[in-house]
Every structure is written in structure tokens, then in C-alpha cells.
C-alpha positions as CSV (number, residue, x, y, z in Angstrom):
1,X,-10.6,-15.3,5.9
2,X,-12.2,-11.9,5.3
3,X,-12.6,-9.3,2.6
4,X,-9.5,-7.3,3.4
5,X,-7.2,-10.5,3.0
6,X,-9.1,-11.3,0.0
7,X,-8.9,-8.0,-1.9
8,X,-5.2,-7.5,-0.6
9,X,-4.6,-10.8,-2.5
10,X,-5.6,-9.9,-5.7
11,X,-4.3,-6.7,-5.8
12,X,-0.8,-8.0,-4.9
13,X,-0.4,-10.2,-7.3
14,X,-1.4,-7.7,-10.2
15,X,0.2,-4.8,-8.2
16,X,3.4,-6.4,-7.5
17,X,4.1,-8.9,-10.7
18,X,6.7,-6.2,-12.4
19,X,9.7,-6.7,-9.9
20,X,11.8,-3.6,-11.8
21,X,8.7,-1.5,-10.8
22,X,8.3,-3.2,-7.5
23,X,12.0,-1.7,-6.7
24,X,10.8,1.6,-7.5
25,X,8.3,2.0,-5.1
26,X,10.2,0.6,-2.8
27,X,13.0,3.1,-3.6
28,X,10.4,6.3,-3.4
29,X,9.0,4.6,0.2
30,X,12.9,4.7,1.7
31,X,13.6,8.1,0.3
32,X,10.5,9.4,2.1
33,X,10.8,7.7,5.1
34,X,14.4,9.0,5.5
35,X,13.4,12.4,4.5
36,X,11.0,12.4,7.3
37,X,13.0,10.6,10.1
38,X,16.9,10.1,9.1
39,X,18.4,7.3,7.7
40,X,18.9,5.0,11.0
41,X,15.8,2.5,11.0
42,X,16.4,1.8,14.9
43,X,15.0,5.5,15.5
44,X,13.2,5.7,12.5
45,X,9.6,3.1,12.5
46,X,9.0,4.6,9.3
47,X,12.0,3.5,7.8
48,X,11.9,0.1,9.4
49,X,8.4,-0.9,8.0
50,X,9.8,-0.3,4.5
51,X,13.1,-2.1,4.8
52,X,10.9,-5.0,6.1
53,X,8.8,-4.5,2.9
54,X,12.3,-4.9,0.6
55,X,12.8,-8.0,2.0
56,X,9.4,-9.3,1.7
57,X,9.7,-8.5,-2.1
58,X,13.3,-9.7,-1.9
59,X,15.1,-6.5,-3.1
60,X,18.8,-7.3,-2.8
61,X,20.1,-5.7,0.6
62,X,22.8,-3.5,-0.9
63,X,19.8,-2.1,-3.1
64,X,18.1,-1.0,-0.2
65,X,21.5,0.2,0.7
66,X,21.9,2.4,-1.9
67,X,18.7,3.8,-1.9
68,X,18.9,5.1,1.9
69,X,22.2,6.4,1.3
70,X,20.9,8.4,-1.8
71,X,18.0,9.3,0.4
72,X,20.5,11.0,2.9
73,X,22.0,13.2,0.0
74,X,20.2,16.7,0.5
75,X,20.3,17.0,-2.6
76,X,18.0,14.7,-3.4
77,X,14.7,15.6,-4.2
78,X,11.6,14.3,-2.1
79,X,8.7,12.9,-3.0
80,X,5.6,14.3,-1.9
81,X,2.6,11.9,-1.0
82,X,-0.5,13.0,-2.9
83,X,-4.5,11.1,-3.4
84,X,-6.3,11.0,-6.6
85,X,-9.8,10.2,-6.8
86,X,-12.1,9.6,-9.9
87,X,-14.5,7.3,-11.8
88,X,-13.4,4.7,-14.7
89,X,-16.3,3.6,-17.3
90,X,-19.5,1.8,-16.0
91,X,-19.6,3.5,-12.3
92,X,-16.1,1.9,-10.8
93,X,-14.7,4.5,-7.7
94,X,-10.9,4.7,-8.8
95,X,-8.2,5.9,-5.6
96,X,-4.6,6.7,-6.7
97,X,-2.0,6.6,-4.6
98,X,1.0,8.7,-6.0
99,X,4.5,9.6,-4.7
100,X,5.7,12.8,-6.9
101,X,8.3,15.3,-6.9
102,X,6.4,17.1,-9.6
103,X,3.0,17.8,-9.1
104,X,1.8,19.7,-12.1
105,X,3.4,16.7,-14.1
106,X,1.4,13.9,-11.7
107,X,-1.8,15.8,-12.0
108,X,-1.7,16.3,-15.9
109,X,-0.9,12.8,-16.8
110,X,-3.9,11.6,-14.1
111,X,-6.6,13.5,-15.7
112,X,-5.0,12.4,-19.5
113,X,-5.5,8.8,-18.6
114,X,-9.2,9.1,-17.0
115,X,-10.5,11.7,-20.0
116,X,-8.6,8.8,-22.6
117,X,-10.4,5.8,-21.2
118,X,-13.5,8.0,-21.0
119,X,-13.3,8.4,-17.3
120,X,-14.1,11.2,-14.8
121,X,-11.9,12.6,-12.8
122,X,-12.6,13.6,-9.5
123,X,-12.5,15.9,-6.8
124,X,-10.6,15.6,-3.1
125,X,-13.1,13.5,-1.3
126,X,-15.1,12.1,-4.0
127,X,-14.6,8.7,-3.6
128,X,-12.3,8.2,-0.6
129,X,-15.0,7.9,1.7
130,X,-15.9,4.6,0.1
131,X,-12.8,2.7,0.8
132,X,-11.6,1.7,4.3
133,X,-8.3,2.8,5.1
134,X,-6.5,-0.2,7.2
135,X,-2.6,-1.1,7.7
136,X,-2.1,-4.9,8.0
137,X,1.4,-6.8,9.2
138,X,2.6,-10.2,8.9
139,X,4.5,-12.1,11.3
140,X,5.8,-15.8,11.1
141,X,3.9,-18.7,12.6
142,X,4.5,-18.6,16.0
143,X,4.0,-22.8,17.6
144,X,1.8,-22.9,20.3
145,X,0.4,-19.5,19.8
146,X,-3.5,-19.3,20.2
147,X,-4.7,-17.0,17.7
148,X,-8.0,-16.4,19.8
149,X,-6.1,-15.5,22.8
150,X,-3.6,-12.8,20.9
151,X,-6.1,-11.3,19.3
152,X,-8.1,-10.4,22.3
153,X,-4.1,-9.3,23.8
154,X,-4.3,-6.5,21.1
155,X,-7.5,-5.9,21.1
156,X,-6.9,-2.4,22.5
157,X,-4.7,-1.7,20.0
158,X,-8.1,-1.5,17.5
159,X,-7.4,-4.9,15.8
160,X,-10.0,-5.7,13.6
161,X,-8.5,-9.0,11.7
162,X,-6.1,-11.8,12.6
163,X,-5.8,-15.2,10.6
164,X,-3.3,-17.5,9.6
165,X,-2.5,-18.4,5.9
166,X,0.1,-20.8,4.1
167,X,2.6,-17.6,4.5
168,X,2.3,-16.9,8.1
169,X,-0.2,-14.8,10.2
170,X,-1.9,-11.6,9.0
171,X,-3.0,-8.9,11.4
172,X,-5.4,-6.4,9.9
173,X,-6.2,-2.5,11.8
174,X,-7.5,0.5,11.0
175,X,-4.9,2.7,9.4
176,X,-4.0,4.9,12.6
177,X,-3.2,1.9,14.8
178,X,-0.2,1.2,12.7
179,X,2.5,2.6,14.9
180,X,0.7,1.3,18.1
181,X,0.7,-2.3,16.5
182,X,4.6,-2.0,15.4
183,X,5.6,-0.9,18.8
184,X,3.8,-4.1,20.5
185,X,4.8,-6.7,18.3
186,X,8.7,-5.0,18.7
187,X,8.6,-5.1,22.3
188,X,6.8,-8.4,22.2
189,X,10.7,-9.6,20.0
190,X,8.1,-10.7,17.3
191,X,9.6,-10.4,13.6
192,X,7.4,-8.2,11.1
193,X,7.9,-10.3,7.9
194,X,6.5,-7.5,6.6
195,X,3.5,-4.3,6.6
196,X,1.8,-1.9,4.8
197,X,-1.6,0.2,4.0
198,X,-4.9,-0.8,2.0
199,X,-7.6,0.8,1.2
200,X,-10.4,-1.7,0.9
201,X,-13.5,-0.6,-0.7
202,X,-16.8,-0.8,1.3
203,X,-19.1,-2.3,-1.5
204,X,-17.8,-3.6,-5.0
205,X,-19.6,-3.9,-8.0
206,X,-20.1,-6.3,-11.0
207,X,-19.4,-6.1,-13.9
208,X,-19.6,-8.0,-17.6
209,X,-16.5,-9.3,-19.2
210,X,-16.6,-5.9,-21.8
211,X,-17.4,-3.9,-19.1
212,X,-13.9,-5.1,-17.0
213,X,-12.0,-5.0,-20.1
214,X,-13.0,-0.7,-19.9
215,X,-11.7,-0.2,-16.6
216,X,-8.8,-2.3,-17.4
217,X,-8.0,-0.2,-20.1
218,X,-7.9,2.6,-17.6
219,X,-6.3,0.9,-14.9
220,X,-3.5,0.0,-16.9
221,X,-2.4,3.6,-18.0
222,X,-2.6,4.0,-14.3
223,X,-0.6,1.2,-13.2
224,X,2.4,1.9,-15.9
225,X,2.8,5.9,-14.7
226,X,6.1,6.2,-12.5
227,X,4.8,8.2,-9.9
228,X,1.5,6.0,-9.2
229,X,2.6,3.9,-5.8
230,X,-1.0,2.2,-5.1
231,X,-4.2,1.9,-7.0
232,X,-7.6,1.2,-5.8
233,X,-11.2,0.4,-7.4
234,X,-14.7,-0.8,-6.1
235,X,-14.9,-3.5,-8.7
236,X,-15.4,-6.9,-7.9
């Protein structure tokens, strides 16, 4: 198995350990995606990619419910999609993920937490360019199906990654071949257990047990901020 299903592990199961929080995001992801393409997921990809994701993270269905018909209230506000970038103690590339409907609130808190935990934050494109942005799906275990063979099927579609864990199979592409991938496993009647983005980093770095416990220290403030959806680091 390769790096991207290896750091997408670990992050997941600190990412994703506060269910309440999990819901959240969740909530943010169905707001924008109906904002963007209406609340019917059979004309919205969008849409359906995060519905699949709910279930994944087994968020009741009337929740999900709820949340699209909230999203479908003009009233509501949207979120806006925006990338922080910066440097925790000891060297570590830090990329934030946020969904805000306040930016000036989103941007304040950032730079409190990385001038708090002596960090440095960063300007656009500081430390994106170290991370590879990929999408990844996973479908059920298909009997019969030679992994080999599919992969090479959807090869054109820029594949880069597919192996099968405990959990199912795990397709991994760069970031722009997400809707291509979605369309060909639909029309193919395959079910998408579930999908998403990462953003793996290129080279990671060691560190000593005191050193970890600085970024951690950083990472934390991160993780507990309401409008953070997705955090990223080079460390190892």
C-alpha cells in the first residue's frame, strides 16, 4: 500500500475521532454543495459525493436531511472555501483547509494560533506546492474483479493508485480527475462507499518526541476552530 493510503490513515483517525465535529463538516460540505448545484443529488455530483461521505461516517439520514433542506433556505448563509498556509515550530509546512462565512473572523483566529504556538504564518503559495493534491474513492469488493485489469480500464482517467484493504477497494487520482472518476464508476452501477480530497505532502520530516509535542500544541488549536474542515502537515 502506498504513501497516500498511509497518511490518509492516520489523519482519519485523528481527523475524524470527534463524531459531533465530524457532523459539522459534513453539515458545511452539503450547504456548499447545494449552494453551488441545488439540493437534488441526482443532478448535483457535488452533492452526491458528500451524502456518500454522511454515510460513511454514519450521520443519521434525517440529519443529512435537515441539513440540505437548511441549505435550500436563501437565507442561509454560505460558506466560502478558503487555504491557509504556514509553518509550526521546528520547520513543519502546515495547510488549512477552512469553510467560513466570516473571513476576517477565520483569518484573525489562524494567525492567533500560529503566533501562540510560536509559528509563522504564511503567505498564498508558501507551502502548497509541497503537498500533492489527490481525490481518492472507495468502492466495495467487487468478487472476481482483477484489480490489475481495472486499473489499467481507468487508466485514462489519470489513476495513480488502486489497492484493496480490510474495508474495500481504494482508488487514488490527482485532484482534477475526481468528476471524471465519479462519472465512470456511476455509469459502471458501481457504489461509492465513499470519496474525498487529500493533500499528501511530498517529503515529511522527523522529528523528536518534544519536538512533536510543539506542533501538536499548534495543531490542536487548529483542529478545535469551527471553521477549520481539513488540516495538513509534512511531519512524519
Amino acid at each position: 500500500m502506498g504513501r497516500a493510503f498511509e497518511f490518509r490513515k492516520a489523519r482519519k483517525m485523528k481527523r475524524w475521532s470527534a463524531m459531533a465535529k465530524t457532523f459539522t463538516r459534513i453539515g458545511k460540505d452539503i450547504v456548499m454543495a447545494v449552494k453551488e448545484g441545488g439540493p437534488n443529488p441526482e443532478t448535483n455530483a457535488r452533492l452526491r459525493a458528500v451524502i456518500q461521505n454522511a454515510k460513511s461516517a454514519n450521520m443519521p439520514k434525517e440529519n443529512v436531511e435537515r441539513a440540505i433542506k437548511k441549505a435550500s433556505d436563501k437565507d442561509t448563509a454560505n460558506y466560502k472555501e478558503v487555504l491557509f498556509e504556514g509553518y509550526a515550530p521546528h520547520g513543519i509546512a502546515i495547510l488549512i483547509e477552512t469553510a467560513t462565512d466570516n473571513n476576517n473572523r477565520t483569518v484573525a483566529n489562524i494567525r492567533s494560533y500560529f503566533n501562540k504556538c510560536n509559528g509563522t504564518m504564511g503567505t498564498q503559495g508558501s507551502v502548497e506546492f509541497m503537498f500533492d493534491h489527490t481525490c481518492n474513492f472507495r468502492i466495495p469488493k467487487v468478487e472476481g474483479l482483477d484489480l490489475e485489469e481495472f486499473e489499467l480500464e481507468l487508466i485514462d482517467l489519470g489513476i495513480d493508485e488502486v489497492f484493496e484493504d480490510e474495508d474495500g477497494i481504494l482508488i487514488y487520482a490527482p485532484f482534477n480527475s475526481f468528476g471524471a472518476i465519479q462519472k465512470e464508476l456511476e455509469e459502471r452501477e458501481i457504489e461509492i462507499l465513499s470519496s474525498g480530497f487529500d493533500r499528501i505532502p511530498q517529503v515529511t520530516k522527523e522529528l523528536t518526541e518534544e519536538q512533536i509535542a510543539d506542533v501538536e500544541k499548534l495543531l490542536d488549536k487548529i483542529d478545535e476552530d469551527d471553521d477549520v474542515q481539513n488540516v495538513y502537515t509534512t511531519m512524519a
